[in-house]
C-alpha positions as CSV (number, residue, x, y, z in Angstrom):
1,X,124.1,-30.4,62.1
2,X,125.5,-31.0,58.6
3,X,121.9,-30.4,56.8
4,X,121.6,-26.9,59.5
5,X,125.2,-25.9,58.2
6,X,124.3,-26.8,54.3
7,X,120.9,-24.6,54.3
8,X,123.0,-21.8,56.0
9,X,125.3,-21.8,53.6
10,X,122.7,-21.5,50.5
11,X,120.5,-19.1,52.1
12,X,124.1,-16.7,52.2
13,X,124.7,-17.3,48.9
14,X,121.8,-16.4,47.7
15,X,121.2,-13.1,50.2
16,X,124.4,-11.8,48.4
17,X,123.6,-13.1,44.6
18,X,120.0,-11.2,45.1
19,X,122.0,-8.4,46.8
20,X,124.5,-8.6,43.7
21,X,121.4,-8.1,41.4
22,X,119.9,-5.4,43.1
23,X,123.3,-3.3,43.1
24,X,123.7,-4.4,38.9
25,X,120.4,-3.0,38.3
26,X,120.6,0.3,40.3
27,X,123.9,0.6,38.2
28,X,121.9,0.2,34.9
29,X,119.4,2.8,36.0
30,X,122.1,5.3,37.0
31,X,124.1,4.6,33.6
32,X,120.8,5.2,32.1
33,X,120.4,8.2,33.8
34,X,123.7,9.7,33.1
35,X,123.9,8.8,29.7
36,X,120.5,10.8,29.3
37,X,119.8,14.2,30.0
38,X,117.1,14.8,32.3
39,X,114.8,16.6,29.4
40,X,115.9,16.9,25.5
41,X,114.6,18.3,22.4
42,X,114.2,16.3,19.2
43,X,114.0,19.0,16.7
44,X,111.8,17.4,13.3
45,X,112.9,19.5,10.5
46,X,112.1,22.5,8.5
47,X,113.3,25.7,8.0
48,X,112.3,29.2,9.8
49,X,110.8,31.2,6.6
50,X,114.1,33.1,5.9
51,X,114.8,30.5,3.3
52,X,117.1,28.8,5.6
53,X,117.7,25.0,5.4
54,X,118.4,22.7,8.9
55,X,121.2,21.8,9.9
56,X,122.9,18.3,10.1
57,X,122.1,18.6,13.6
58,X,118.3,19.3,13.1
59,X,117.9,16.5,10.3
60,X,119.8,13.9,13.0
61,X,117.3,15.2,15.8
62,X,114.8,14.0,12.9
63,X,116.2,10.8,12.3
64,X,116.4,9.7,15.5
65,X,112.6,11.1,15.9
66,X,111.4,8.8,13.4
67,X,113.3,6.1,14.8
68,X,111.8,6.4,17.8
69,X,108.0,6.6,16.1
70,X,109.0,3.1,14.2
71,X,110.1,1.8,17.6
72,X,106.8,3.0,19.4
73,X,104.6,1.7,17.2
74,X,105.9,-2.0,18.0
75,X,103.9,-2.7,21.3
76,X,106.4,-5.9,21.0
77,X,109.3,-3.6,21.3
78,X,108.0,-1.2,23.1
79,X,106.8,-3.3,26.2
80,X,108.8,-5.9,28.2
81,X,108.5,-9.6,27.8
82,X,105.6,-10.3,31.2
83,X,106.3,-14.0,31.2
84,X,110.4,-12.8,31.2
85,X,110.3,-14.3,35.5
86,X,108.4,-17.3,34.4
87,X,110.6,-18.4,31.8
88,X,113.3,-17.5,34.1
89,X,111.8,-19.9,37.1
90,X,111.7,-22.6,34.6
91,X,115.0,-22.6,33.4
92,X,117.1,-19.8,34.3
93,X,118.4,-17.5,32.1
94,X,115.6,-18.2,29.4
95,X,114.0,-14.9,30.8
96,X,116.8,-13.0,30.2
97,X,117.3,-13.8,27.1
98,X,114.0,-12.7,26.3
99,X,114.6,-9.3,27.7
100,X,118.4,-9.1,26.2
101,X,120.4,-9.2,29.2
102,X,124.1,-9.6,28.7
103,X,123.7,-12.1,31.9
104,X,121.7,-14.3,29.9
105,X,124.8,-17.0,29.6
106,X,125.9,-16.4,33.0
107,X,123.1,-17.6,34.0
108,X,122.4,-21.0,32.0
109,X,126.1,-21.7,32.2
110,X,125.7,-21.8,36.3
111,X,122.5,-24.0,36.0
112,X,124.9,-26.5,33.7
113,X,127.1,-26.8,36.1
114,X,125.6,-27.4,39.0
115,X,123.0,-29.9,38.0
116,X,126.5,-31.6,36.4
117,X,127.0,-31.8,40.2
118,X,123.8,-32.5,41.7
119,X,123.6,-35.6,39.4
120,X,127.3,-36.8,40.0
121,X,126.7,-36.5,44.1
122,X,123.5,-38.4,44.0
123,X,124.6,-41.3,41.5
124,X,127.4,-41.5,43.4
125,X,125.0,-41.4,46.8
126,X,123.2,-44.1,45.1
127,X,126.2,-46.6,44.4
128,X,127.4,-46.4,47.8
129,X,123.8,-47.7,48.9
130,X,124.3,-50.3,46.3
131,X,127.2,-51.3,47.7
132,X,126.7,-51.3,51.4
133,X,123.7,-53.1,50.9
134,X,125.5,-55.9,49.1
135,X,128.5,-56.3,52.1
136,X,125.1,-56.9,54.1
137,X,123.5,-59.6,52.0
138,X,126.6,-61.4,51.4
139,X,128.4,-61.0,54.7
140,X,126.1,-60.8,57.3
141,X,123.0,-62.0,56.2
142,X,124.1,-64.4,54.1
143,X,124.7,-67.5,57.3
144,X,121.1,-67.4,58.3
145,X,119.5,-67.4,54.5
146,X,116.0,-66.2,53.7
147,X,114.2,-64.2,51.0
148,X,117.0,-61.3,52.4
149,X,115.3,-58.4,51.5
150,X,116.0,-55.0,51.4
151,X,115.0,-52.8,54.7
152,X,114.3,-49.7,55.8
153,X,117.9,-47.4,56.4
154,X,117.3,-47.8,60.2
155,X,118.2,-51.4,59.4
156,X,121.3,-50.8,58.4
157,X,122.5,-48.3,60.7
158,X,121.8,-50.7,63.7
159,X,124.3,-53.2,61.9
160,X,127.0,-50.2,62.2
161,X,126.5,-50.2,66.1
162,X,125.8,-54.0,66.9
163,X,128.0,-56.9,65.9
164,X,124.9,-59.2,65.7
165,X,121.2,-58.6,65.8
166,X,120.3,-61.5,68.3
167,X,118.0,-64.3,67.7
168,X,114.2,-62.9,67.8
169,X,113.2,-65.9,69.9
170,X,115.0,-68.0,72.0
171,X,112.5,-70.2,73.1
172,X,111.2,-73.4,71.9
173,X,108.2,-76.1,71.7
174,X,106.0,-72.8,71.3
175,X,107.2,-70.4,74.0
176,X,108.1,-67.2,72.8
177,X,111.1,-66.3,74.5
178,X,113.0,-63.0,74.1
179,X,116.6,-62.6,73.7
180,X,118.6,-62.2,76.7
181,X,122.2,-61.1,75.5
182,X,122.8,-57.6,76.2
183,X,125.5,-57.4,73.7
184,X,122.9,-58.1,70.6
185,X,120.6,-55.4,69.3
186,X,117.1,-57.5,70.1
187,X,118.6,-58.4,73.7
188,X,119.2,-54.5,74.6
189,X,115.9,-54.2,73.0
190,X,114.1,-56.7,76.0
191,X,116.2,-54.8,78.6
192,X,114.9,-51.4,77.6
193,X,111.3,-53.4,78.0
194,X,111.9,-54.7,81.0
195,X,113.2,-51.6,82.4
196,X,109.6,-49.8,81.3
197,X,107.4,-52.2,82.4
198,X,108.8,-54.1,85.2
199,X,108.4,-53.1,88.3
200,X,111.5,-54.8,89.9
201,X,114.0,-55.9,87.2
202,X,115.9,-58.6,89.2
203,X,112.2,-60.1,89.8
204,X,110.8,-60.5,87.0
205,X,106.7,-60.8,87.4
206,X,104.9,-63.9,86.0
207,X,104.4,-64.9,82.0
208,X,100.9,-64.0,82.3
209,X,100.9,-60.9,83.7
210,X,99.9,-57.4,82.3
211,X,103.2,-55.8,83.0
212,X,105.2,-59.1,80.8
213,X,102.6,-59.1,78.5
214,X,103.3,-55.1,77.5
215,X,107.4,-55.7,77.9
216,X,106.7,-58.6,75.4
217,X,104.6,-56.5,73.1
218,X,107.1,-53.2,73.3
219,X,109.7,-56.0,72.6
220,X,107.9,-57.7,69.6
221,X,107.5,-54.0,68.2
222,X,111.3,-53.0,68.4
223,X,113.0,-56.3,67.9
224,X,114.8,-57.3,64.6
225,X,112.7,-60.4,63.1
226,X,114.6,-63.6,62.6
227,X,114.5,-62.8,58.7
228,X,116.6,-59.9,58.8
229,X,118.6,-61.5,61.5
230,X,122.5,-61.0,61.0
231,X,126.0,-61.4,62.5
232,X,129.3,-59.8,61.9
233,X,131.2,-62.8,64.1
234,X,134.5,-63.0,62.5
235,X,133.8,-60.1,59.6
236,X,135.1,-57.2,61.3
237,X,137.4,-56.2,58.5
238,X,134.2,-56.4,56.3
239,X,131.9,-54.2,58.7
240,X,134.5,-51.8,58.5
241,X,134.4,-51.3,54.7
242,X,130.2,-51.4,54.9
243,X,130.9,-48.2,57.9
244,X,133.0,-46.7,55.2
245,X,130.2,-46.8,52.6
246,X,127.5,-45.6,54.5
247,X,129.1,-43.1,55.2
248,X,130.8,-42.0,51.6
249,X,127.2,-42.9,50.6
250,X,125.5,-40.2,53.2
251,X,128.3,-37.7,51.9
252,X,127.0,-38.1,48.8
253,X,124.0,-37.5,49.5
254,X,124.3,-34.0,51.5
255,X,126.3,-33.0,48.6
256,X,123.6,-33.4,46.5
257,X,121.6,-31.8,49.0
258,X,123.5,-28.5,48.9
259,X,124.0,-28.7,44.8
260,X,120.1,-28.7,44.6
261,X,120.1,-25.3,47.1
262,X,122.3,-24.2,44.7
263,X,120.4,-24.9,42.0
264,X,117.0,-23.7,43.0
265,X,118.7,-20.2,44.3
266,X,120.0,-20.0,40.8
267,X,116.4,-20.2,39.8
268,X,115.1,-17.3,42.2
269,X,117.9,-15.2,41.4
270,X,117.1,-15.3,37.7
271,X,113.3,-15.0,38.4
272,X,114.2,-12.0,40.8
273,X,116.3,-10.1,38.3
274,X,113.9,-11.1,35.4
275,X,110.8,-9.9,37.5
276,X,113.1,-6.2,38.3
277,X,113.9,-5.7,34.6
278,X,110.3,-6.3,34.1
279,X,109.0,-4.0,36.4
280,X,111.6,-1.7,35.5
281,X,110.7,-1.4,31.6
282,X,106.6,-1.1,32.3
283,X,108.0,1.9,34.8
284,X,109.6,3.3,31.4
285,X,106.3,3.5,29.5
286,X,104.8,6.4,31.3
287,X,103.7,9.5,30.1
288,X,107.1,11.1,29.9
289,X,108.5,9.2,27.7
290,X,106.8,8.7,24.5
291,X,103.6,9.4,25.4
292,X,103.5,13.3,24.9
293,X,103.0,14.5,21.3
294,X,105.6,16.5,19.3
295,X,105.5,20.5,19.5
296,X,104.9,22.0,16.7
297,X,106.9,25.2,16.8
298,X,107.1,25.9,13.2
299,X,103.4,27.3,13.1
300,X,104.1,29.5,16.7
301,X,107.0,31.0,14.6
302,X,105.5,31.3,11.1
303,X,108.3,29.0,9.5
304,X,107.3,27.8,6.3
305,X,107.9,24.1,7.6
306,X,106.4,22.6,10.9
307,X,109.3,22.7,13.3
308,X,108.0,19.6,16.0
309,X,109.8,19.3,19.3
310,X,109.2,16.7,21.5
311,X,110.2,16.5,25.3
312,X,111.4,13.3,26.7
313,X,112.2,12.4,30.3
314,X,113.6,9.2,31.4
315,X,112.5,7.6,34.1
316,X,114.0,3.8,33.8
317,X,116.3,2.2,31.3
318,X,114.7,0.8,28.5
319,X,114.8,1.5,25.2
């Protein structure tokens, strides 16, 4: 429930962050297109054979002309960064950067932060582990000795339920007996056997029959070994604080769970607004803008100096 309400919660964070980027580049295309009018004239220069000079006007419409020549003839300039979303995908806000983007910062300052968190919740996730696996060893393990190894998390979540773990066998001389108390993990273990394979539980069939010999072998199976064997007899206070840990400890850990959503949506938004911008500037390389020579009007009006115009018409922001 915890994991279904985590992965909610990241994938409506990011449907409004990718929503949010969406909206901030529509805004940059309409600012684009308001800023620009939809077809102007860049007047190059020269006078109209009456011995008149240009005016500021004209020689700025020239300026800015041979500007734009000096910025065309840059292919580096001219066209968007391609690997801009990979970049981006690696570490966010790299692509950005490339491109120019004011959000550049936002970006890397967001994936600082949350892998700060991601790595605090899981080192923390990690030392309650530590810990709750030490209360075992020492308290409950400890009266019965052996190698006490570490086991398997199911291990230690039957030791949150069950005060002791039962003896594995009961029997001696060489008969393998099961335990029998129901209040022990292995002796509910041999009731849920006998229940399955028994055909009449308050008359148990013979030692050597089929139906013991599977309730034996489902019990063998499920049944805590002698070398994990432990108790809690007279350590309540200390189960208590190994509950508590486990469960700071699993805390910890579904923190880090939703810190590293966070983190990879952090990645997809940047690639996502890398890959628009992208798209965006290769859409602004048509034929409309830059890609139409100059007019020369100066010859069509028998000025004694080319008069060039050049229509432009934006179609994305860009340059």
């Amino acid at each position: 429930m915890h994991t279904r309400r985590s992965l909610l919660r990241i994938a409506r964070i990011v449907l409004l962050s990718a929503g949010g980027v969406l909206a901030a580049g529509a805004r940059d295309v309409g600012a684009q297109r308001a800023s620009t009018s939809p077809m102007r004239a860049i007047v190059v220069g020269g006078d109209y054979g009456d011995g008149l000079r240009p005016t500021p006007v004209e020689v700025a419409h020239h300026d800015r002309l041979s500007i734009d020549r000096q910025f065309d003839s840059d292919p580096s300039s001219r066209k968007p960064h391609w690997w801009a979303p990979l970049a981006s995908a690696l570490v966010p806000g790299t692509g950005q950067a490339a491109l120019r983007q004011q959000r550049t910062f936002a970006y890397l300052a967001a994936e600082g932060f949350l892998a700060v968190q991601w790595f605090a919740a899981r080192r923390d996730g990690q030392d309650g582990r530590t810990e709750y696996r030490r209360i075992a060893r020492d308290v409950a393990r400890a009266p019965f000795g052996g190698p006490l190894r570490t086991a398997p998390w199911e291990y230690y979540e039957f030791m949150e339920r069950f005060l002791e773990s039962g003896a594995f066998n009961r029997g001696t001389g060489g008969a393998f007996v099961p335990e029998t108390d129901t209040r022990t993990l292995n002796g509910r273990r041999w009731q849920e056997a006998r229940v399955t394979f028994f055909r009449d539980t308050a008359m148990p069939p013979a030692v050597t029959s089929a139906e013991y010999q599977r309730a034996l072998a489902f019990y063998r199976a499920r049944a805590i070994p002698d070398e994990f064997r432990w108790s809690w007899a007279n350590a309540q206070l200390q189960q208590d604080e190994f509950v508590q840990r486990i469960r700071r400890s699993n805390g910890s850990y579904r923190r880090a769970a939703e810190w590293g959503g966070l983190l990879l949506a952090n990645h997809l938004l940047s690639t996502i607004d890398a890959f628009i911008a992208v798209r965006l500037g290769r859409l602004g390389d048509g034929v409309f803008n830059g890609g139409a020579p100059p007019l020369d009007l100066g010859a069509a009006f028998g000025a004694a100096r080319p008069v060039a115009v050049q229509l432009r018409l934006p179609l994305a922001p860009g340059r």
